[in-house]
LOBA-606422 format. One record per atom (N, C-alpha, C): atom name; x, y, z; residue in three letters; residue number from 1. Coordinates in Angstrom, 1 decimal. Example, Ala and Ser with C-alpha at 12.3 -4.5 7.8 and 13.67 -1.06 7.14 Angstrom:
<bagus>
  at      px      py      pz   aa    i
   N    13.2    -5.7     7.8  ALA    1
  CA    12.3    -4.5     7.8  ALA    1
   C    13.2    -3.3     7.8  ALA    1
   N    12.8    -2.2     7.1  SER    2
  CA    13.7    -1.1     7.1  SER    2
   C    12.9     0.0     7.9  SER    2
</bagus>
This chain:
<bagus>
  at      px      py      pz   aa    i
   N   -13.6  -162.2   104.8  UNK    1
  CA   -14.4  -162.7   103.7  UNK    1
   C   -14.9  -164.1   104.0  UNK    1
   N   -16.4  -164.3   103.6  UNK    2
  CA   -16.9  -165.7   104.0  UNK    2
   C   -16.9  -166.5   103.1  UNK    2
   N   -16.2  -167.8   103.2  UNK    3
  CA   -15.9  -168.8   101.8  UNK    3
   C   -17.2  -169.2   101.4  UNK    3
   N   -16.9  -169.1   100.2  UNK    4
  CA   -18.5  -169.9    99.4  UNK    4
   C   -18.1  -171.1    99.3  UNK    4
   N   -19.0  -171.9    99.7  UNK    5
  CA   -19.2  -173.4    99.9  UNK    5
   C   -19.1  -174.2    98.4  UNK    5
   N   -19.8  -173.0    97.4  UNK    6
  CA   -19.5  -174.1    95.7  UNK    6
   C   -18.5  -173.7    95.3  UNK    6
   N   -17.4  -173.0    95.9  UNK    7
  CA   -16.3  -172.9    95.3  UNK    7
   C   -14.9  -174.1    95.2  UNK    7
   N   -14.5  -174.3    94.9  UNK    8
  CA   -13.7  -175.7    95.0  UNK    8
   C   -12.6  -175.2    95.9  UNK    8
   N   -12.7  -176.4    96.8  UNK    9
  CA   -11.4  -176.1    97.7  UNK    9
   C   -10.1  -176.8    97.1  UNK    9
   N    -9.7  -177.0    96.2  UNK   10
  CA    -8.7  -177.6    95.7  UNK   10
   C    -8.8  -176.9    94.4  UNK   10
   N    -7.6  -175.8    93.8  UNK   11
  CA    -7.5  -175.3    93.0  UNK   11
   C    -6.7  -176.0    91.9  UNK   11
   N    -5.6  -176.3    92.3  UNK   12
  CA    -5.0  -177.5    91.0  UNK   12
   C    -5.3  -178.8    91.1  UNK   12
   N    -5.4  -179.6    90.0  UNK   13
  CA    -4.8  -181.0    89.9  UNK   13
   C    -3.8  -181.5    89.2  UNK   13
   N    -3.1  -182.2    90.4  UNK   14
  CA    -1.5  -182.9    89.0  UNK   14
   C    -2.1  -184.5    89.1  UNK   14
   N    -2.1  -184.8    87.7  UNK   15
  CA    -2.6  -185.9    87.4  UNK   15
   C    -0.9  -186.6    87.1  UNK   15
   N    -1.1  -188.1    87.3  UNK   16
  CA     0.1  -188.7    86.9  UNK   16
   C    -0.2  -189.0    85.3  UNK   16
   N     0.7  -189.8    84.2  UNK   17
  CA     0.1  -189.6    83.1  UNK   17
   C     0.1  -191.4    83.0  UNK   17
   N     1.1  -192.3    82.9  UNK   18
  CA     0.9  -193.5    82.6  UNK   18
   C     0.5  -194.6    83.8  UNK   18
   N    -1.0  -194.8    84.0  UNK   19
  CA    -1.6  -195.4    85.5  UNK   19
   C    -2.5  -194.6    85.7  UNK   19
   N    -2.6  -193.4    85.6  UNK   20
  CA    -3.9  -192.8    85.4  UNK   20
   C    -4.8  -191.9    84.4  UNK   20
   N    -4.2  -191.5    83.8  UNK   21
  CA    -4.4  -191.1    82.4  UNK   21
   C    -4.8  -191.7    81.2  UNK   21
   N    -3.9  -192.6    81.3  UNK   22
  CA    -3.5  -193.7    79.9  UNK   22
   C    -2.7  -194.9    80.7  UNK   22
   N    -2.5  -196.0    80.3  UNK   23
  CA    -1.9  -196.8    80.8  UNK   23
   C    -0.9  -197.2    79.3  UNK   23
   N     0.3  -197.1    79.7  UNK   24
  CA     1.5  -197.8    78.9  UNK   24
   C     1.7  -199.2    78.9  UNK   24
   N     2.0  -199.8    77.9  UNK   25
  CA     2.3  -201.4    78.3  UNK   25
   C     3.9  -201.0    77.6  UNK   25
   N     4.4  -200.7    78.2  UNK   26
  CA     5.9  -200.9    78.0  UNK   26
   C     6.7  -202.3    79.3  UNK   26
   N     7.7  -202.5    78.4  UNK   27
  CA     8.9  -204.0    78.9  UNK   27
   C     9.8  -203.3    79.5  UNK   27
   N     9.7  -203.0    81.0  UNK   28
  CA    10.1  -202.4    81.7  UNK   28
   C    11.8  -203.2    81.6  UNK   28
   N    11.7  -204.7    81.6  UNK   29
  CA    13.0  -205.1    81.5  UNK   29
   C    14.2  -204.5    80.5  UNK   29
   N    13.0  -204.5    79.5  UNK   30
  CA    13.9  -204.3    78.3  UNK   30
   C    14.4  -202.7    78.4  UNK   30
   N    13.3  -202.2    79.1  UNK   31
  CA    14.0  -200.4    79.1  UNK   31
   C    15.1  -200.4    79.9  UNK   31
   N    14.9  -201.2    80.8  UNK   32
  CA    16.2  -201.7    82.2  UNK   32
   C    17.4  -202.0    81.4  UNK   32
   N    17.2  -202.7    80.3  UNK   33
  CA    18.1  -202.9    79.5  UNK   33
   C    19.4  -202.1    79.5  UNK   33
   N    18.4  -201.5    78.0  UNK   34
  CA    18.8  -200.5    77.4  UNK   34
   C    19.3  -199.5    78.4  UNK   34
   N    18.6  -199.0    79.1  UNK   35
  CA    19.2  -198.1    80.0  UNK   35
   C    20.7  -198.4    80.6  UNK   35
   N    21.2  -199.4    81.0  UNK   36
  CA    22.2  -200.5    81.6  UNK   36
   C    23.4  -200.0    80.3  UNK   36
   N    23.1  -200.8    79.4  UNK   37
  CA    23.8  -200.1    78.3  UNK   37
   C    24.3  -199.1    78.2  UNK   37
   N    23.3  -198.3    77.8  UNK   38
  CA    23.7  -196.9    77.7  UNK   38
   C    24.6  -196.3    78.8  UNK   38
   N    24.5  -197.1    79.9  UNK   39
  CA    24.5  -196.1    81.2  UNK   39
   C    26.5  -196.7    81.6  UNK   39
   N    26.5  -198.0    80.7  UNK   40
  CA    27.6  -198.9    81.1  UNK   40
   C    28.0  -199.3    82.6  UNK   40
   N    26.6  -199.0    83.1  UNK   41
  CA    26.3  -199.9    84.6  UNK   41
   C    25.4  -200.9    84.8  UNK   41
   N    25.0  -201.5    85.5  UNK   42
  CA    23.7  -202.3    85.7  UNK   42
   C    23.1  -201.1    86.6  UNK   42
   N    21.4  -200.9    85.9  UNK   43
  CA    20.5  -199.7    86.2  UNK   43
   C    19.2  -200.9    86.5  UNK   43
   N    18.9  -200.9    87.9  UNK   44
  CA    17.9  -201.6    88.6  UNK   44
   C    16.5  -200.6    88.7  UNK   44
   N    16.5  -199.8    88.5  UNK   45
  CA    15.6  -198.8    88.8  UNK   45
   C    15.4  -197.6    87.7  UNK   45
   N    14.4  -196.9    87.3  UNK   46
  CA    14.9  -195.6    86.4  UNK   46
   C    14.9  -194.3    87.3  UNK   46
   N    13.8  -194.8    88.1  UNK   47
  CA    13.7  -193.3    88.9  UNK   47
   C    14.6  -192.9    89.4  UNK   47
   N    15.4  -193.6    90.4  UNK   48
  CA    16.8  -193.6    91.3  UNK   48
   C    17.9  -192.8    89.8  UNK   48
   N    18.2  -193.5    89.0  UNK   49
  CA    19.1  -193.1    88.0  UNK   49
   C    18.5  -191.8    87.4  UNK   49
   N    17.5  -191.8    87.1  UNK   50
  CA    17.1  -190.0    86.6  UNK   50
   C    17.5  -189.0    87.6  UNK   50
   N    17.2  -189.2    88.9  UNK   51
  CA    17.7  -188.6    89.7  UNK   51
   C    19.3  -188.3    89.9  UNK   51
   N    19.7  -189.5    90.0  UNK   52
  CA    21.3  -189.1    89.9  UNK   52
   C    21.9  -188.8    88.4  UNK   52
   N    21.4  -189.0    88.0  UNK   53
  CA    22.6  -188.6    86.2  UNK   53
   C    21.6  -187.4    85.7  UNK   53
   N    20.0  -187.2    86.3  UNK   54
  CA    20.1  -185.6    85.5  UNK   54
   C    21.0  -184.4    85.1  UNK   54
   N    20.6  -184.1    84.0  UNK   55
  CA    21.5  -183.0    83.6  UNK   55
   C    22.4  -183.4    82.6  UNK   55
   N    23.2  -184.8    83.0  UNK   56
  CA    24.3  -185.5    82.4  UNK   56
   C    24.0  -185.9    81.2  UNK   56
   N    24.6  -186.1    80.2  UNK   57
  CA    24.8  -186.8    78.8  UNK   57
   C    24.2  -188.2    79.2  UNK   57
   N    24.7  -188.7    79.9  UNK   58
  CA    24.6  -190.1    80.0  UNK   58
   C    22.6  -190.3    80.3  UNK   58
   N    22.6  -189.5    80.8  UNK   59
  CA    20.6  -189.5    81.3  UNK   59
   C    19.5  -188.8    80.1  UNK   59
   N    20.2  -188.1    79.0  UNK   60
  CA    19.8  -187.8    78.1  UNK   60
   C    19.6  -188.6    77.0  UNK   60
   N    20.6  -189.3    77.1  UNK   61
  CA    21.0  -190.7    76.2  UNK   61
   C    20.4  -191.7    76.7  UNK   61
   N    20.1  -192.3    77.6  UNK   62
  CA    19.0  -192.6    78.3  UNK   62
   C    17.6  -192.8    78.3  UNK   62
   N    17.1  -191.3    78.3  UNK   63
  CA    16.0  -190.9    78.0  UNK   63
   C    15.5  -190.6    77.0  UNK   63
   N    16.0  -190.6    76.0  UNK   64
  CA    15.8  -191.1    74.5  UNK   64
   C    15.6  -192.2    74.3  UNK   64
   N    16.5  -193.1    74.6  UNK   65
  CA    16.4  -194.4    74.4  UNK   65
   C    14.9  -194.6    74.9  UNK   65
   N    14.7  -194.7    76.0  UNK   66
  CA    13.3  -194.7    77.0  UNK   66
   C    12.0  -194.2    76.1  UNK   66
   N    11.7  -193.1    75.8  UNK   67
  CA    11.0  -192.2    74.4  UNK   67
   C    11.2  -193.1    73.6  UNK   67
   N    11.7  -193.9    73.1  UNK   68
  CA    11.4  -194.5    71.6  UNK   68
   C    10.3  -196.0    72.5  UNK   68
   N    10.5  -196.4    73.4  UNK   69
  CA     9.7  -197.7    74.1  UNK   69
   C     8.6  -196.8    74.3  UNK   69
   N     8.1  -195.5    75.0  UNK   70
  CA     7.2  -195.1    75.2  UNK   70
   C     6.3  -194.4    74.6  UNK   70
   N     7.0  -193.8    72.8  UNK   71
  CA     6.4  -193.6    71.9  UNK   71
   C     5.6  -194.8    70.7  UNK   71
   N     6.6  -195.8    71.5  UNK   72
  CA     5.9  -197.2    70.2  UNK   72
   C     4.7  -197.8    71.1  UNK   72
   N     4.6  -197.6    72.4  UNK   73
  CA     3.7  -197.5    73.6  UNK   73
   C     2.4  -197.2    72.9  UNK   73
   N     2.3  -195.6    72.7  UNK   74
  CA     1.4  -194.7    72.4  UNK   74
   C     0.5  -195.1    71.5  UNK   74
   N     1.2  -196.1    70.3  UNK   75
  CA     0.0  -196.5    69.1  UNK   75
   C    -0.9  -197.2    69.8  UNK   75
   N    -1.0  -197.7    70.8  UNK   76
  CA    -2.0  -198.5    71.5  UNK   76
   C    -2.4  -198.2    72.7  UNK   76
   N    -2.3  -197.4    73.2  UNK   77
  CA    -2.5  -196.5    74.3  UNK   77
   C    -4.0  -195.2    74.0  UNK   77
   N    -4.8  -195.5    75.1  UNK   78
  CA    -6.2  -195.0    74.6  UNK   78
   C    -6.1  -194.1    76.0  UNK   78
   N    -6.9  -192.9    76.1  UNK   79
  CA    -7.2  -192.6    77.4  UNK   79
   C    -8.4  -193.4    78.5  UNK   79
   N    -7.5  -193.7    80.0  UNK   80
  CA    -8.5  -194.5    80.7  UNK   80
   C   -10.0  -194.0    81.1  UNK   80
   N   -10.9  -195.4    81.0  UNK   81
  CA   -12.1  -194.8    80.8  UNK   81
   C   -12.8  -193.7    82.1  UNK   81
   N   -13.5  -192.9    81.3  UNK   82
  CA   -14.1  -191.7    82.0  UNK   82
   C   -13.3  -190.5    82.0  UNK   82
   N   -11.8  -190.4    81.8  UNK   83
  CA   -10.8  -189.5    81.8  UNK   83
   C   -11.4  -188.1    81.2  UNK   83
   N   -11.6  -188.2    80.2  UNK   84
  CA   -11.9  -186.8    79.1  UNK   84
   C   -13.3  -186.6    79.8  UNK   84
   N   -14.2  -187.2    80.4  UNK   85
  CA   -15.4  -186.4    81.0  UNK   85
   C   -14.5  -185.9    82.2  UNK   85
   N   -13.9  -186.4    83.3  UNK   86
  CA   -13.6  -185.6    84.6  UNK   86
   C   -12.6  -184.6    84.1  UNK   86
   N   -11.8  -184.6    83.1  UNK   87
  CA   -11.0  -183.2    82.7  UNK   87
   C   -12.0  -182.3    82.3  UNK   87
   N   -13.2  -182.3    81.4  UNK   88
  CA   -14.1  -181.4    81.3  UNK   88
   C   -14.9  -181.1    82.7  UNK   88
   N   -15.1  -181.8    83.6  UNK   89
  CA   -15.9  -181.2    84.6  UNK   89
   C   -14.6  -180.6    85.5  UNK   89
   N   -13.3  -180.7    85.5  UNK   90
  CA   -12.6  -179.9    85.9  UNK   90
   C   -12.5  -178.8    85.3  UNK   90
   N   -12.3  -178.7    84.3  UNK   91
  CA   -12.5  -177.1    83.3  UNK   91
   C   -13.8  -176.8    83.3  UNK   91
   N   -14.9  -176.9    84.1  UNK   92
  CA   -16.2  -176.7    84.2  UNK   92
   C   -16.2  -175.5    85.4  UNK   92
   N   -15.2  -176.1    86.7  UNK   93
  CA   -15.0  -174.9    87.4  UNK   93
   C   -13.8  -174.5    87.7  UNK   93
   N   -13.3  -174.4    86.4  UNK   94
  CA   -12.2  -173.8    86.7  UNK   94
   C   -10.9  -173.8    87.6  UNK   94
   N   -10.7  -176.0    87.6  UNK   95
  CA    -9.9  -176.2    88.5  UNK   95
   C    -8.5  -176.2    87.4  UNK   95
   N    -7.4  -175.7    87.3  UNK   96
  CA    -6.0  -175.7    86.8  UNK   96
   C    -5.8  -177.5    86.7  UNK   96
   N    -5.1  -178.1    85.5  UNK   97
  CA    -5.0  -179.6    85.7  UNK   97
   C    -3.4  -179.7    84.9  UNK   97
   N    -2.6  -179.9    85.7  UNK   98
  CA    -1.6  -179.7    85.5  UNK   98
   C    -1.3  -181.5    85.4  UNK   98
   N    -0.2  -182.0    84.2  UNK   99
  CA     0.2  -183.9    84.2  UNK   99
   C     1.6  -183.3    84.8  UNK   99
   N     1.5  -184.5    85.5  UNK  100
  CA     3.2  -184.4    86.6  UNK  100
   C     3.9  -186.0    86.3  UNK  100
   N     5.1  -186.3    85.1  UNK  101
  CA     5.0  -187.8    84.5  UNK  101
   C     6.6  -187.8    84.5  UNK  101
   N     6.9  -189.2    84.7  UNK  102
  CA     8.0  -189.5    84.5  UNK  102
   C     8.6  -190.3    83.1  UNK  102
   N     7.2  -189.7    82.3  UNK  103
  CA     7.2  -189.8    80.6  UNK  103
   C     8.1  -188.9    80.3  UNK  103
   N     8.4  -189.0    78.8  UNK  104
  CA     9.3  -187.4    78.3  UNK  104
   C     7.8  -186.4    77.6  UNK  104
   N     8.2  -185.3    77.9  UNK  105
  CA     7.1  -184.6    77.5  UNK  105
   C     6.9  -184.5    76.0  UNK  105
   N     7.5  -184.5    75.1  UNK  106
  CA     7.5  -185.2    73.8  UNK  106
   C     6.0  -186.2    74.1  UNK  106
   N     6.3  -187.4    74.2  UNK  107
  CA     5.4  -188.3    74.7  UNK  107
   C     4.4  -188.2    75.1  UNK  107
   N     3.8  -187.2    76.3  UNK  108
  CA     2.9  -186.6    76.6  UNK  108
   C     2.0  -185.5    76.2  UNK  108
   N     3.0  -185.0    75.4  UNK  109
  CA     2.1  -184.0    74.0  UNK  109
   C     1.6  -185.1    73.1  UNK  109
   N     2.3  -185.9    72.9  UNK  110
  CA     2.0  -186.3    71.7  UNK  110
   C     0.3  -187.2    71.6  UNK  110
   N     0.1  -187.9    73.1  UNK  111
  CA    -0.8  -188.1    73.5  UNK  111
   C    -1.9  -187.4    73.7  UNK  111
   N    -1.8  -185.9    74.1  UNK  112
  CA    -2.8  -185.3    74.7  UNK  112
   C    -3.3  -184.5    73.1  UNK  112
   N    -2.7  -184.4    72.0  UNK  113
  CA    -2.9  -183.4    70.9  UNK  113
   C    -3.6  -184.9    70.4  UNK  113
   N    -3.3  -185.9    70.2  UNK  114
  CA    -4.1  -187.5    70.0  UNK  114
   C    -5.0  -187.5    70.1  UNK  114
   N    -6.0  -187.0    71.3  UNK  115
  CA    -7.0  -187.0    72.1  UNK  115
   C    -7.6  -185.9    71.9  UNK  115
   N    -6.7  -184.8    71.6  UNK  116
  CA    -7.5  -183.6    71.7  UNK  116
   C    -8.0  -183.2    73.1  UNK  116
   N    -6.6  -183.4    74.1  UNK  117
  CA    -6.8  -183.3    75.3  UNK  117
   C    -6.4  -181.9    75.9  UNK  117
   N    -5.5  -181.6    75.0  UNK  118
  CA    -4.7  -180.1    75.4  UNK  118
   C    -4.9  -179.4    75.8  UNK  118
   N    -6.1  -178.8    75.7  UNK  119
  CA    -6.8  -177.5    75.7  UNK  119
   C    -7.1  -177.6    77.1  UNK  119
   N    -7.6  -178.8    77.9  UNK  120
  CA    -7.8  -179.3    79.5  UNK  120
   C    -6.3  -179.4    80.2  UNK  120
   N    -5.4  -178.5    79.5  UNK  121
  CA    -4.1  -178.9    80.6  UNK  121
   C    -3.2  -177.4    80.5  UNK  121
   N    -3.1  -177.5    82.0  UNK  122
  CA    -2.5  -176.2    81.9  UNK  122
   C    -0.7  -176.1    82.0  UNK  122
   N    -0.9  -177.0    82.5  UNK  123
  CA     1.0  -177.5    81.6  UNK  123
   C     1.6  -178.7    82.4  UNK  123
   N     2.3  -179.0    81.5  UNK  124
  CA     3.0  -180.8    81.1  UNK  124
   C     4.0  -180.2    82.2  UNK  124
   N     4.5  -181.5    82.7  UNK  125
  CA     5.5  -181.4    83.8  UNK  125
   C     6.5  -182.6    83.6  UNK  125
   N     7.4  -183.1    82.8  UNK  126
  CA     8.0  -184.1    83.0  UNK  126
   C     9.3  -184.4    83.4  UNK  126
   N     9.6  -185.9    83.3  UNK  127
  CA    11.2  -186.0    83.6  UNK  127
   C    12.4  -185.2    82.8  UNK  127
   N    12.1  -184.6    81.6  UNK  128
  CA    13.2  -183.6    81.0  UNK  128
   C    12.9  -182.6    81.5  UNK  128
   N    12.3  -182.0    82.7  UNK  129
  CA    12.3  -180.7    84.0  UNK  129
   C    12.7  -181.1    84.8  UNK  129
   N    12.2  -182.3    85.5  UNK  130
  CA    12.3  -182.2    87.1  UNK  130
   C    12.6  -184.3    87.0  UNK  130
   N    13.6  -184.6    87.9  UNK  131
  CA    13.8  -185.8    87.4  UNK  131
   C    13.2  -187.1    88.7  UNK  131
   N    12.2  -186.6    89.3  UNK  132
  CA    11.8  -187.3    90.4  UNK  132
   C    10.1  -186.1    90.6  UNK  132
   N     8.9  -187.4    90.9  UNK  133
  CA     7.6  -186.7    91.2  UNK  133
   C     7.6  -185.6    92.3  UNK  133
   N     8.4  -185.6    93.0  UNK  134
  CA     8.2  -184.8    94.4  UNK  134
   C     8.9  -183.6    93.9  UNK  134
   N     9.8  -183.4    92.7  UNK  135
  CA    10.5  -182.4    91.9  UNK  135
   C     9.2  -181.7    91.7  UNK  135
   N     9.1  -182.5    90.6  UNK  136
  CA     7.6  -181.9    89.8  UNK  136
   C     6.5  -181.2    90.4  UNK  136
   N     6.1  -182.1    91.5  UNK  137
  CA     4.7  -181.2    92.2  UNK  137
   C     5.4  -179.8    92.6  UNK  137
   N     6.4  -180.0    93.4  UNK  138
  CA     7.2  -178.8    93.9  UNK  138
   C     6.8  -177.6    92.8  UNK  138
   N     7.3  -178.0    91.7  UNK  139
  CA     7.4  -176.6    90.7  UNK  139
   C     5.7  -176.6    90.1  UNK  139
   N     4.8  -177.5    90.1  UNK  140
  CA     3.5  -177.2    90.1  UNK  140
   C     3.4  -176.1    91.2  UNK  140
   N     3.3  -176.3    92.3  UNK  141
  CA     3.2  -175.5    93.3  UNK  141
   C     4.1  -174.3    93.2  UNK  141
   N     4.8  -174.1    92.6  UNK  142
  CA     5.9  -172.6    92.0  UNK  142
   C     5.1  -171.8    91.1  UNK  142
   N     4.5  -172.5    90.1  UNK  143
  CA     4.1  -172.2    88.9  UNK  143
   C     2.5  -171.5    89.0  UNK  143
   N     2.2  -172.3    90.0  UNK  144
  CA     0.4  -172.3    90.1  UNK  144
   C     0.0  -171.0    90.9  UNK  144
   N     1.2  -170.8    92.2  UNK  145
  CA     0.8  -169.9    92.9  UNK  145
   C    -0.1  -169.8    94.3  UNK  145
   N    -0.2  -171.6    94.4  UNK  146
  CA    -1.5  -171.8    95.7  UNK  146
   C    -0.6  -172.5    96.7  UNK  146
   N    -1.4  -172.6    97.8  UNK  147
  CA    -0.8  -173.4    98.9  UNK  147
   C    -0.7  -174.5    98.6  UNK  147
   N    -0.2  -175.3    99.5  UNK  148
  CA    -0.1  -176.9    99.2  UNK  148
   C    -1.5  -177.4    99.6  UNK  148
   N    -2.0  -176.9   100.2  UNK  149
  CA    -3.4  -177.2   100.8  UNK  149
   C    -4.5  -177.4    99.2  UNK  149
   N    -4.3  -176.4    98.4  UNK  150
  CA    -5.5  -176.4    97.4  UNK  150
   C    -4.5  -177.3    96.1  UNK  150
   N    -3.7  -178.2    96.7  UNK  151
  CA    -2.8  -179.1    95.3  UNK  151
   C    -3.4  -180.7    95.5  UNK  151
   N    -4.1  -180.8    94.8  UNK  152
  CA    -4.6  -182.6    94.9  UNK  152
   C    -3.5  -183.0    93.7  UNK  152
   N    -2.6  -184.2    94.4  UNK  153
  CA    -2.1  -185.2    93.3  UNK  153
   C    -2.6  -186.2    93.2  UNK  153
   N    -2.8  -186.9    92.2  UNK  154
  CA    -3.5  -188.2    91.4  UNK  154
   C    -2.5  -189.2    91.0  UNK  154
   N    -2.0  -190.1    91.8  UNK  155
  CA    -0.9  -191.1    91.4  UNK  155
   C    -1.2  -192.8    91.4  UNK  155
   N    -0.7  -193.1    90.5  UNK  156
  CA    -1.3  -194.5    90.8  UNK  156
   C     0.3  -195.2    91.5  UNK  156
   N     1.1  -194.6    92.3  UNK  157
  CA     2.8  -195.0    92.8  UNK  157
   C     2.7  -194.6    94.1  UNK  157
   N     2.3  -195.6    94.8  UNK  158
  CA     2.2  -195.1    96.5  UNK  158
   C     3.6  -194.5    96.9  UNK  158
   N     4.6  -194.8    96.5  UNK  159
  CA     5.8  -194.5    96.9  UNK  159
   C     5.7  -192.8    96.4  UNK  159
   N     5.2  -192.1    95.1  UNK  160
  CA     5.3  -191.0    94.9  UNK  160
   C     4.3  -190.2    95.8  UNK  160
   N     2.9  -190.7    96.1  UNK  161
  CA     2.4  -190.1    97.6  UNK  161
   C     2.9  -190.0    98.8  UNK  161
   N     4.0  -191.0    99.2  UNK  162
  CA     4.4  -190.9   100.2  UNK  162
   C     5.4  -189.3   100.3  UNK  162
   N     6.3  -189.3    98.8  UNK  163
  CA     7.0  -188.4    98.6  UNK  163
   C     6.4  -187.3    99.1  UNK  163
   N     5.4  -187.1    98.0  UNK  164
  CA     4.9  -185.9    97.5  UNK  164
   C     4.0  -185.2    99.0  UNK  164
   N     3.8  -186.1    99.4  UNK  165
  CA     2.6  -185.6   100.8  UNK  165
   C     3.7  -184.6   101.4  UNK  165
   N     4.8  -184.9   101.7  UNK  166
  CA     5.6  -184.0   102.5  UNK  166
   C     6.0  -182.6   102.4  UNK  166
   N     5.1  -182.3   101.0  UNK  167
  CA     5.3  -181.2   100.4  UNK  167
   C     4.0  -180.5   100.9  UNK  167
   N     3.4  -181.3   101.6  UNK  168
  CA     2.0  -180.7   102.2  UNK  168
   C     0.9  -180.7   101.3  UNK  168
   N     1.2  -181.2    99.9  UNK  169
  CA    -0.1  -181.3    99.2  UNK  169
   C    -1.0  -182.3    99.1  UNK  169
   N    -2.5  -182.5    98.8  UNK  170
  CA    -3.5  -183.6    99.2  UNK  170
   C    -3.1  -184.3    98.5  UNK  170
   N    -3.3  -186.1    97.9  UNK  171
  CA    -3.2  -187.1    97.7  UNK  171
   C    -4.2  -188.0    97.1  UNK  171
   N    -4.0  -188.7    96.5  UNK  172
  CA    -5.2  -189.6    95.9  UNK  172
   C    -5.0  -190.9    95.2  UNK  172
   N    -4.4  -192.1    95.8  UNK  173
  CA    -3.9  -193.2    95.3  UNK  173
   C    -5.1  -193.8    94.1  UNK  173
   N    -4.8  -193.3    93.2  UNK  174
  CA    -5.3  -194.2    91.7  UNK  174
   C    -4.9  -195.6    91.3  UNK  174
   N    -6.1  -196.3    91.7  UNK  175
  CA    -5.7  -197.8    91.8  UNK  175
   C    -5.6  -198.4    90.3  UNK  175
   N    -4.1  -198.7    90.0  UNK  176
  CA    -4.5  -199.2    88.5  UNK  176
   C    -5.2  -200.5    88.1  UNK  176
   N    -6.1  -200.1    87.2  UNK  177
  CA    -7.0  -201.5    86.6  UNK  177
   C    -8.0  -201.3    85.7  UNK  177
   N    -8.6  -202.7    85.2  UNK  178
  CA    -9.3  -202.6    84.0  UNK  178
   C   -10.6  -201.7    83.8  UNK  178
   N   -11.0  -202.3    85.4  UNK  179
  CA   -12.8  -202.3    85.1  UNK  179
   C   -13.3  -200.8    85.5  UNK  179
   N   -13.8  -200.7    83.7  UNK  180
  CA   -14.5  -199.3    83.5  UNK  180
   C   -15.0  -198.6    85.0  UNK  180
   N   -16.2  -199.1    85.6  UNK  181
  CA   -17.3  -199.1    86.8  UNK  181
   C   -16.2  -198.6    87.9  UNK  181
   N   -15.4  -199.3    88.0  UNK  182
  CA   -14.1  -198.6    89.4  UNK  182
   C   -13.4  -197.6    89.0  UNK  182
   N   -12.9  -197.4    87.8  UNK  183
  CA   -12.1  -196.6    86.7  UNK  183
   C   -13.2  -195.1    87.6  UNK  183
   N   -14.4  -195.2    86.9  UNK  184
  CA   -15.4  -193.9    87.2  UNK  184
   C   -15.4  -193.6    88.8  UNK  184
   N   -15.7  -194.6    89.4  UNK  185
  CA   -15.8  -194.4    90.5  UNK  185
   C   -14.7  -193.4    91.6  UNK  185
   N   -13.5  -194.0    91.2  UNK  186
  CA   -12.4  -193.1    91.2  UNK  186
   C   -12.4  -192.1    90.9  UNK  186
   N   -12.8  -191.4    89.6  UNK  187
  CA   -12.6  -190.5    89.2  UNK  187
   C   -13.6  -189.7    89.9  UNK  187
   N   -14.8  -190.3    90.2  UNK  188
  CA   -15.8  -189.2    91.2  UNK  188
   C   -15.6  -189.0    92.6  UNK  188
   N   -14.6  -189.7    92.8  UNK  189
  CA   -13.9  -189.4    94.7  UNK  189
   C   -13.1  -188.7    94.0  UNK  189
   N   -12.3  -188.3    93.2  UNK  190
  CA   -11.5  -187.4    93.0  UNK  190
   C   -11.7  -185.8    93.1  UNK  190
   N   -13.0  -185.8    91.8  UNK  191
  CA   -14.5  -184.8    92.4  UNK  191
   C   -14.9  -184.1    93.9  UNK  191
   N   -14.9  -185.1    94.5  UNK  192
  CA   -15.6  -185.1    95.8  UNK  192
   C   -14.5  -184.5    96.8  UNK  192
   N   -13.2  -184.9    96.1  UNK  193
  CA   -12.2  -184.1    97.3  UNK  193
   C   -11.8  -182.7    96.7  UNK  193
   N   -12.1  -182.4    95.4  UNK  194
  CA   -12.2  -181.2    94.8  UNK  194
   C   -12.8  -180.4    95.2  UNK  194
   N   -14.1  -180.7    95.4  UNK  195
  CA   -15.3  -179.9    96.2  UNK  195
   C   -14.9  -179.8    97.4  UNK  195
   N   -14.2  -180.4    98.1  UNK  196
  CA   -14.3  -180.5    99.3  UNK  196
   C   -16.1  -180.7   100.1  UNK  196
</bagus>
């Protein structure tokens, strides 16, 4: 069979959700906090501790706490500019757009039904499934059905690229920032590696 050239060589997208989607202004100290607390240890990190106490009471309790900083987030949280046109020109051909977040999915619905984003996502992937990014894409790639070859992730966390690459899927460091003009620009190299 001879490949057609307009067909997109990259069949999914896992987009990250807070840094490239939407940007959160959450007090990361304060979540440090509270997590500490809860956790009745000193918690330097979240990702490291989701990973080790998933499953457990104590990471659930946690993660709630975390959901109430990330839901009071939301009232002021807009989608970053250009966002809703490149999800429509991804549902234009038919590329799958899967969010891969270390938000609670609560949080992520709650945003995307906000937006009236929904309907451009073919399913939410978060920390109450998989408690580390390199989890998540993994079961994107379970779910979707394709090689690692046709899986572009979109992260603005070099450290989760580094992860995630080793799962053999493409990459795309989302540089976080204000200005609209780069915001786009990004988002059309994103395009361009879709098309191949």
């Amino acid at each position: 069979m001879i490949h057609d050239a307009t067909l997109p060589k990259i069949k999914v997208v896992a987009l990250d959700f807070d840094g490239v989607i939407t940007n959160l202004n959450i007090d990361w100290d304060e979540a440090l906090r509270l997590a500490s607390i809860a956790a009745g240890y000193n918690v330097t990190n979240l990702i490291p501790f989701y990973e080790a106490s998933y499953g457990t009471s104590v990471f659930h309790k946690v993660s709630k706490l975390i959901e109430q900083l990330e839901l009071n987030a939301l009232k002021d949280a807009v989608p970053t500019p250009s966002t809703i046109e490149f999800l429509g020109k991804l549902a234009e051909i038919n590329v799958d757009t899967y969010i891969v977040s270390m938000q609670s999915t609560h949080v992520v619905k709650e945003f995307l039904n906000k937006y009236n984003l929904a309907s451009y996502i073919k399913d939410v992937i978060t920390r109450d499934m998989c408690p580390s990014k390199k989890a998540q894409v993994a079961l994107v790639l379970k779910k979707s059905h394709v090689s690692p070859e046709e899986v572009l992730l979109v992260d603005d966390a070099a450290g989760n690229i580094t992860s995630c690459k080793l799962l053999g899927v493409n990459c795309f460091h989302f540089e976080k920032q204000q200005d609209p003009q780069k915001i786009k620009e990004m988002w059309d190299a994103v395009l361009k590696i879709v098309h191949g």
